[in-house]
VMD Tcl script that draws the C-alpha trace (Angstrom):
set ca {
  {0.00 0.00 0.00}
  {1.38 3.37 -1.10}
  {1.09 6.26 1.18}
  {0.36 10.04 0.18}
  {-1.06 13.23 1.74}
  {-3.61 13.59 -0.67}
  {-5.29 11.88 -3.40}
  {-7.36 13.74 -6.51}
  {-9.86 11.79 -7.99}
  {-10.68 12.79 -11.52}
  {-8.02 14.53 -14.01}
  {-10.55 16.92 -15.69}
  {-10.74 20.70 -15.07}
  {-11.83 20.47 -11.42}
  {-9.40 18.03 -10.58}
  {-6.53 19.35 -12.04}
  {-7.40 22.95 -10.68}
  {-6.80 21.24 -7.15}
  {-3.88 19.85 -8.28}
  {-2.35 23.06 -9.37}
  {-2.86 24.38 -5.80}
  {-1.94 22.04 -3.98}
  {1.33 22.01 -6.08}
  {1.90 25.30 -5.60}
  {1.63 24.54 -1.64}
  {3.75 22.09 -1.82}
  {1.52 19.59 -0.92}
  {2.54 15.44 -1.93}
  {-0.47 13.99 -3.82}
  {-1.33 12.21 -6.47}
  {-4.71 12.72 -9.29}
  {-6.36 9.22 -10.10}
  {-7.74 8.89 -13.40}
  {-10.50 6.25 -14.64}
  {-8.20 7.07 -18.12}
  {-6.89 9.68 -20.20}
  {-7.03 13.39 -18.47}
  {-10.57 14.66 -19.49}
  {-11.66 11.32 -20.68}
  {-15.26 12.12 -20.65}
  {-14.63 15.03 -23.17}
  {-12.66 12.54 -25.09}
  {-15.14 9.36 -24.87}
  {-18.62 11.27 -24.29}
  {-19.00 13.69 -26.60}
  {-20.26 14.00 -29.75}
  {-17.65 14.87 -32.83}
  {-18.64 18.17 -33.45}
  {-19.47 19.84 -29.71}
  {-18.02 22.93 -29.03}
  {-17.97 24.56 -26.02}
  {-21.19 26.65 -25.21}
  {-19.20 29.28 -22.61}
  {-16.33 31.70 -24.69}
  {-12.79 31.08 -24.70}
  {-12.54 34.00 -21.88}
  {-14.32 31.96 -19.41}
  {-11.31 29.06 -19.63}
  {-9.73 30.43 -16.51}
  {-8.16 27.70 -13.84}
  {-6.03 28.64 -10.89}
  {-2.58 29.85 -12.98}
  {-3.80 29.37 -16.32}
  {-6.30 30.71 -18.95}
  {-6.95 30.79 -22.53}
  {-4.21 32.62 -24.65}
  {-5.02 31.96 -28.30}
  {-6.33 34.07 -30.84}
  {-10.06 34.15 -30.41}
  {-11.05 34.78 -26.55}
  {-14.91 35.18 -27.70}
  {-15.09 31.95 -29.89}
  {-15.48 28.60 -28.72}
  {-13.42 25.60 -28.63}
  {-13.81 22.73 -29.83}
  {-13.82 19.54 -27.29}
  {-11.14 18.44 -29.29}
  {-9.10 21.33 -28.52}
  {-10.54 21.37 -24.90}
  {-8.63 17.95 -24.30}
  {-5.48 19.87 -25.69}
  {-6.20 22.78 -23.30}
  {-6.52 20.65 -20.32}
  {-3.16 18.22 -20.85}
  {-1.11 21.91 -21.44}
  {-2.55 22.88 -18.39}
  {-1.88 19.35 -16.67}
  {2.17 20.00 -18.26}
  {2.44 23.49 -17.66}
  {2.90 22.20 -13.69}
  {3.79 18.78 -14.15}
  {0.94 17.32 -12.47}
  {1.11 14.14 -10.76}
  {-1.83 12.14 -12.92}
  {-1.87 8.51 -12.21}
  {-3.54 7.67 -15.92}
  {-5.93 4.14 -16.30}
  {-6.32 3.39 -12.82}
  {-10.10 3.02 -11.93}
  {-11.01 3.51 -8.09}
  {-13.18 0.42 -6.47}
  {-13.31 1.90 -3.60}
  {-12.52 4.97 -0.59}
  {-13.26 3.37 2.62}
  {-11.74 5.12 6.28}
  {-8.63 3.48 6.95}
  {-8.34 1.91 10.43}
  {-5.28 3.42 11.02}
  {-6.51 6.47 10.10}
  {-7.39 8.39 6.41}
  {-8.44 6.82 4.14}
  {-8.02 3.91 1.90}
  {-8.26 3.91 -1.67}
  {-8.09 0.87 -3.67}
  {-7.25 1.05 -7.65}
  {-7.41 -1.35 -10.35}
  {-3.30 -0.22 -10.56}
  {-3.04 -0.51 -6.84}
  {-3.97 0.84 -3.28}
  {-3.41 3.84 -1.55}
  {-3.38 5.41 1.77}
  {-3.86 9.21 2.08}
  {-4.91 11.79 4.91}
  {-7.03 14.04 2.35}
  {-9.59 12.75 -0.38}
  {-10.52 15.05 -3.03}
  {-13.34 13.87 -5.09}
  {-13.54 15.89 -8.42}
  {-14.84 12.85 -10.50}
  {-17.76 15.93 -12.31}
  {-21.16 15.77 -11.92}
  {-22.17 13.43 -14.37}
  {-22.79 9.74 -13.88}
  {-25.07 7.50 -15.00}
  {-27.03 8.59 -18.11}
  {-31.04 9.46 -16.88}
  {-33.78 7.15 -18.85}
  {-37.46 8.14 -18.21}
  {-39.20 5.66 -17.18}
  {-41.31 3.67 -19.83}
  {-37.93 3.45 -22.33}
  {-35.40 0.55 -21.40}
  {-31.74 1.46 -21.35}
  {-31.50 -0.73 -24.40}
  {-33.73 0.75 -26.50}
  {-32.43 4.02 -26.74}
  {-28.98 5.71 -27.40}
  {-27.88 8.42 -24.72}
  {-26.47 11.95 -25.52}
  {-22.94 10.18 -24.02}
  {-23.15 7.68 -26.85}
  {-24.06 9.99 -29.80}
  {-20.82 10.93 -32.51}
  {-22.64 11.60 -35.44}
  {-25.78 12.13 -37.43}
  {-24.07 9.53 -40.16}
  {-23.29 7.25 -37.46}
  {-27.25 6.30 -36.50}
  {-29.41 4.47 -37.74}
  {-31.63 5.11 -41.20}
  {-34.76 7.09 -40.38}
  {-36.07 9.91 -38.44}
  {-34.74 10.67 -34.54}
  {-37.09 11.26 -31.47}
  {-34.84 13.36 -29.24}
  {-36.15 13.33 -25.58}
  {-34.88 16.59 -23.65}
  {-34.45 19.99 -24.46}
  {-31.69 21.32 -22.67}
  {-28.20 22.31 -23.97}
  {-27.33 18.58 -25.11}
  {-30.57 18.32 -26.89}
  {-31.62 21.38 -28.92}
  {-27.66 20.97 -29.90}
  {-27.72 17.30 -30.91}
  {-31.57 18.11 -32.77}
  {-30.32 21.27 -34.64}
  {-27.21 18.75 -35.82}
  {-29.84 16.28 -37.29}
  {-32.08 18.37 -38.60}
  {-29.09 20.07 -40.55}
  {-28.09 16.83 -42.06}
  {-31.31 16.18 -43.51}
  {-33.14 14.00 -40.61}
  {-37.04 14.45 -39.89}
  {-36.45 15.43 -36.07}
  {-39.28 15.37 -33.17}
  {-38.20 17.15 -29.65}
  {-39.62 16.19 -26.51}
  {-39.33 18.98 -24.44}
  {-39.31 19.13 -20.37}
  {-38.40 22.05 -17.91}
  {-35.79 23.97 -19.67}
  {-33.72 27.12 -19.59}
  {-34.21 29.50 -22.23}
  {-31.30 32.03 -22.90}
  {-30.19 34.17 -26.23}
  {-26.70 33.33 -27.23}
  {-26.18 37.05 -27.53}
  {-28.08 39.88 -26.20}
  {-27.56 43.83 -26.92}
  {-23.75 43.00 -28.79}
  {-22.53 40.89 -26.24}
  {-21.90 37.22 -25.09}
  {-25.14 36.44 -22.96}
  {-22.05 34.80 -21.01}
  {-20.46 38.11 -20.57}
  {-23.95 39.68 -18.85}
  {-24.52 37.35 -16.43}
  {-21.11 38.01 -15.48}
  {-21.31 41.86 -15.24}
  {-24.78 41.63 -13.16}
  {-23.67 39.04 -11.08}
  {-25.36 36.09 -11.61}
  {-22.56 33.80 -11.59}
  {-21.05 34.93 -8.39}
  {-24.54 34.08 -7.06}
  {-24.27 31.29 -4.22}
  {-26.51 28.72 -2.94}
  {-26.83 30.82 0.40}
  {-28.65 33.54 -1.88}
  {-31.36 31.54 -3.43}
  {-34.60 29.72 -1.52}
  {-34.57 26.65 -3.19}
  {-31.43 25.09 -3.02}
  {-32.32 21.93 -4.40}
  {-34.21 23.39 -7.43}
  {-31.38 25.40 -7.77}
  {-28.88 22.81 -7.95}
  {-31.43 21.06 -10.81}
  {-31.31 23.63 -12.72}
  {-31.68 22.76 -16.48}
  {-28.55 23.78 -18.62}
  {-29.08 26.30 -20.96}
  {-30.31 26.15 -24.60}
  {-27.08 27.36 -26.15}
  {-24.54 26.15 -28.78}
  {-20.71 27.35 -29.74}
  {-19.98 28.28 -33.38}
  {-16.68 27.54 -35.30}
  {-14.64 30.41 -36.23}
  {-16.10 32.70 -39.08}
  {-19.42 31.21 -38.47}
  {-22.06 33.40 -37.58}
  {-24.08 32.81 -34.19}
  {-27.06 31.44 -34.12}
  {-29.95 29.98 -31.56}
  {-30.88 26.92 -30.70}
  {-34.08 27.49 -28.67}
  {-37.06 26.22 -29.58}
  {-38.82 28.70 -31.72}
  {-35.67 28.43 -33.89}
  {-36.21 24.82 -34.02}
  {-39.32 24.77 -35.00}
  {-38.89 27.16 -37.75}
  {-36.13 25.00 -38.71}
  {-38.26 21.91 -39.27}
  {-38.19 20.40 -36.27}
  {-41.62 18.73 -34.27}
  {-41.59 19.87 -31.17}
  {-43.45 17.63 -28.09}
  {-44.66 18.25 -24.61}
  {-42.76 15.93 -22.45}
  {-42.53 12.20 -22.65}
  {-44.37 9.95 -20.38}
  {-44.36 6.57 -21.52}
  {-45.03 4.14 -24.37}
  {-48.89 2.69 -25.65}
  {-47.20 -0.24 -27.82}
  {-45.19 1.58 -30.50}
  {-46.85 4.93 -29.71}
  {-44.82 7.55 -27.64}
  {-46.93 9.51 -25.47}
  {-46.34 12.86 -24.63}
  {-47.61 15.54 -21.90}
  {-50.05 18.58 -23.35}
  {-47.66 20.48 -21.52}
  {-45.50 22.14 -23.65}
  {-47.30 25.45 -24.12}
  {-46.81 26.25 -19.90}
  {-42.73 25.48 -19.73}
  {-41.81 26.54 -22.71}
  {-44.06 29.89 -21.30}
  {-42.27 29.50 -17.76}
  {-38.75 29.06 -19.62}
  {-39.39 32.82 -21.43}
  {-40.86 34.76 -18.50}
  {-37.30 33.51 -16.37}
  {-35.53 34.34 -19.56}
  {-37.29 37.70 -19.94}
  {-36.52 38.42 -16.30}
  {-33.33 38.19 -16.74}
  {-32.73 40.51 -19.82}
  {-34.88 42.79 -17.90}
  {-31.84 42.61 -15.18}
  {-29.40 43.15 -18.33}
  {-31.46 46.15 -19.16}
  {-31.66 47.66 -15.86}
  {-27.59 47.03 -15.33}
  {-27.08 48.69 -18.54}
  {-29.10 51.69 -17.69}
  {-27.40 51.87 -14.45}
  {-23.87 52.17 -15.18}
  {-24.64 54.28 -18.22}
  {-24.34 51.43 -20.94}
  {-26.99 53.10 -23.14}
  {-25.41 54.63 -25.72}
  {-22.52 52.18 -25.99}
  {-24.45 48.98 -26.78}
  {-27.51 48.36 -29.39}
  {-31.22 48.42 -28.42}
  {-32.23 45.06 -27.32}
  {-34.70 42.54 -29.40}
  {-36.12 40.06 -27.48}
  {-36.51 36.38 -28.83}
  {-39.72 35.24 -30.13}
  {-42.17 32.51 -28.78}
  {-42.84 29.39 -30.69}
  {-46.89 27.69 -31.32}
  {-48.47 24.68 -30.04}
  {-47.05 20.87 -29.97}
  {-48.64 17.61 -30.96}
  {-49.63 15.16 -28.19}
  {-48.34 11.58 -29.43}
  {-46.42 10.35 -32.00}
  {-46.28 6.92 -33.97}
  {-42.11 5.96 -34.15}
  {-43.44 3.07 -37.18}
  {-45.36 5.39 -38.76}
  {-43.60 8.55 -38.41}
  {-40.35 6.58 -39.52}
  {-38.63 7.05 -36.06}
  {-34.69 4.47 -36.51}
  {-33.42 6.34 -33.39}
  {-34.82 7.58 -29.94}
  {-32.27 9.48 -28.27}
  {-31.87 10.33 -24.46}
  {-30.14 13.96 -23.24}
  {-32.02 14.18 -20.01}
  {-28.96 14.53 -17.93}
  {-27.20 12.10 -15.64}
  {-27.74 10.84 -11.96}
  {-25.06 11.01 -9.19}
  {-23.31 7.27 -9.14}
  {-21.12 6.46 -6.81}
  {-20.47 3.08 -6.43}
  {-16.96 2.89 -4.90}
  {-17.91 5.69 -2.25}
  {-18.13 3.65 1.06}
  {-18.39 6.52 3.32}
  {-21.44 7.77 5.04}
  {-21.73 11.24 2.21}
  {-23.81 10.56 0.21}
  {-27.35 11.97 0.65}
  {-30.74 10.41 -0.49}
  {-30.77 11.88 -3.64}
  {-27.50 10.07 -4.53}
  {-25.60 13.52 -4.23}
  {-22.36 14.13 -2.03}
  {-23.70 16.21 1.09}
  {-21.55 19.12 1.32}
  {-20.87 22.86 2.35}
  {-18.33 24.81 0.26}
  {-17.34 21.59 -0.78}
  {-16.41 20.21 2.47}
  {-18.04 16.83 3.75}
  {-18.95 15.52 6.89}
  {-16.18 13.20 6.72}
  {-12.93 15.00 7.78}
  {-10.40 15.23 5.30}
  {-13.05 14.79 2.46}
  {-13.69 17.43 -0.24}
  {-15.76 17.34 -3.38}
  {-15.38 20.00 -6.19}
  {-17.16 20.61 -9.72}
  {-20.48 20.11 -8.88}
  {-23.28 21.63 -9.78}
  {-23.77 25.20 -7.93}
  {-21.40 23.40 -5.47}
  {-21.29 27.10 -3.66}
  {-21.91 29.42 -6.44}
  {-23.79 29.52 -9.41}
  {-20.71 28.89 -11.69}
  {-19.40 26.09 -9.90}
  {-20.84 23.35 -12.48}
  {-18.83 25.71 -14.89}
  {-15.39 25.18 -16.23}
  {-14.44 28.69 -15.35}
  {-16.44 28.33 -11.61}
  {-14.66 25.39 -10.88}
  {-11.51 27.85 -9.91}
  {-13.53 29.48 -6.70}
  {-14.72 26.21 -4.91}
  {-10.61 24.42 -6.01}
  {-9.14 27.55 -3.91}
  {-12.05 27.22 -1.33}
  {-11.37 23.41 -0.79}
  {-7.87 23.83 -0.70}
  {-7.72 26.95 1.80}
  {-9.74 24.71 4.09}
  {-7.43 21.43 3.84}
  {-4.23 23.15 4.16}
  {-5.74 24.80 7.42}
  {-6.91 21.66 8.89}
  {-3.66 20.29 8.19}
  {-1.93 22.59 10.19}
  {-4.10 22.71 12.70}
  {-3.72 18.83 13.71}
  {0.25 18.98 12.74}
  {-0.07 22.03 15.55}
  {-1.64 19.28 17.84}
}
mol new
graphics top color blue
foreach p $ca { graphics top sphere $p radius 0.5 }
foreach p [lrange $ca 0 end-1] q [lrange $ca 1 end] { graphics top cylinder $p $q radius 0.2 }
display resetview
């Protein structure tokens, strides 16, 4: 059994934003990785995904994007690339391939974490593993009977036909604008979702919601922590370079060619039944949206923005959905799932984990000394599910071990 201070788990941006500090402390530890560093952005995501926040917004503790094009949007491709610079620019200590079984307390103390590539013993556990897990199915589809937004590449890669697309978040308008582009009848099921212009009054909506302050928002600001935290992610897509930005909310969509649903409830033999609903969230979804831009407005006016920005044009609503849909008849090859993920955790064998599957946490400390989580979503702030939020709760977790380190060395 080798024996560390502290052990990373996960070698994406959360992970290796931990590592950085803790490098820069001086602190011995290692960063476990299931396999590559950023293997989900290498292994589940689709070919052409870019990344839906700008360049800009690519800050980690010691490094940020420095290329040509701070508003564009890269490429996960180029992501990867981003992330093992970062991982080289401090020579961080990324134990590659090596699943974790499981984190159990050590009886000598710590804690004990056993790897496919070997165990280890370490005083500090930092669990930065994302918060994504297993792929959600609604209930009435079995797992083998539909392909998940993890498992997509490529409109060429599916089968012949027409594609059902059940969710309407960030994944799915992005994935259903792909198909429908490439010449495939697509119907969109659409649940609670989050409505947002990619660009409102010449800016980056991502550049807004930074000046008014909604990503420095925390979880102690809002009532409903828990809604909060399930927050749908937006209806927004990067562009390549040169390309011109466009929307991928619904009304765009449907203008587009593609059928849009209320939300999916089940199956009546090879009929796919689907809520009346759509009218009322896709309302809900523009008066929040509205709301906001009425927040952009006001900061605007505030700080005497007026004359330096255009007028703004609100987006448009969208008409009424159909109810149910034949997949035989309407020529359906291909139903695909983006309705997010549930927490899984099987190697976890610590009492953290809440009822909802989620790691219990405050500022991404746990109830189990010496155990931190980071990258989850609105961990403390609103950004914290972000690439470029991830920075805040890294320094926050780190602050607090380093502390509690010296505090029982002091002892």
């Amino acid at each position: 059994m080798q024996t560390i201070d502290t052990i990373v788990i996960g070698a994406g941006h959360a992970g290796l934003a931990v590592s950085r500090l803790l490098t820069g402390a001086g602190r011995d530890h290692v960063v476990i990785e299931r396999g590559r560093i950023a293997e989900r952005w290498r292994a589940e995501r689709w070919d052409s995904l870019r990344l839906v926040n700008p360049n800009w917004m690519l800050r980690l503790p010691g490094w940020e994007y420095d290329g040509p094009d701070p508003d564009g949007y890269l490429s996960a491709g180029r992501f990867v690339r981003h992330l093992v610079q970062y991982a080289e620019s401090f020579g961080a200590p990324v134990v590659s391939e090596a699943t974790v079984l499981e984190l159990t307390q050590a009886s000598s103390g710590g804690y004990r974490v056993v790897t496919d590539r070997g165990t280890w013993r370490a005083r500090n556990v930092v669990i930065a593993t994302g918060p994504h897990g297993a792929p959600r199915v609604p209930a009435g589809l079995g797992a083998a009977e539909v392909l998940t937004a993890n498992n997509y590449r490529s409109p060429g890669r599916l089968a012949p036909g027409g594609v059902l697309v059940i969710g309407a978040s960030s994944s799915g308008v992005q994935i259903a604008d792909e198909l429908n582009r490439a010449g495939r009848q697509v119907h969109l099921s659409v649940g609670r979702h989050t409505r947002m212009p990619r660009s409102y009054r010449g800016m980056d909506i991502f550049w807004w919601l930074e000046c008014i302050g909604r990503l420095a928002r925390t979880i102690d600001d809002v009532r409903d922590p828990t809604a909060a935290r399930r927050e749908p992610s937006m209806q927004l897509i990067g562009h390549r370079p040169g390309e011109r930005p466009r929307e991928v909310d619904l009304p765009t969509l449907q203008k587009a060619g593609v059928g849009l649903l209320g939300r999916f409830y089940g199956m009546d033999g090879g009929r796919a039944l689907f809520r009346s609903d759509l009218a009322g969230t896709a309302a809900t979804a523009d008066l929040r949206m509205h709301r906001l831009l009425d927040a952009v407005d006001e900061y605007i006016a505030c700080t005497g923005l007026t004359r330096e920005v255009p007028a703004g044009v609100r987006p448009l609503s969208h008409v009424a959905p159909a109810q149910s849909i034949d997949l035989s008849m309407a020529g359906i090859g291909t139903v695909l799932v983006a309705t997010g993920y549930r927490p899984e955790y099987p190697w976890l064998r610590l009492p953290i984990v809440g009822p909802d599957g989620h790691i219990e946490q405050d500022r991404g400390i746990t109830a189990a000394p010496g155990v931190y989580v980071v990258g989850q979503r609105f961990q403390h702030r609103r950004d914290s599910g972000f690439i470029d939020g991830a920075r805040h709760d890294a320094h926050t977790v780190v602050q607090h071990l380093l502390s509690a380190c010296s505090v029982e060395s002091a002892r």
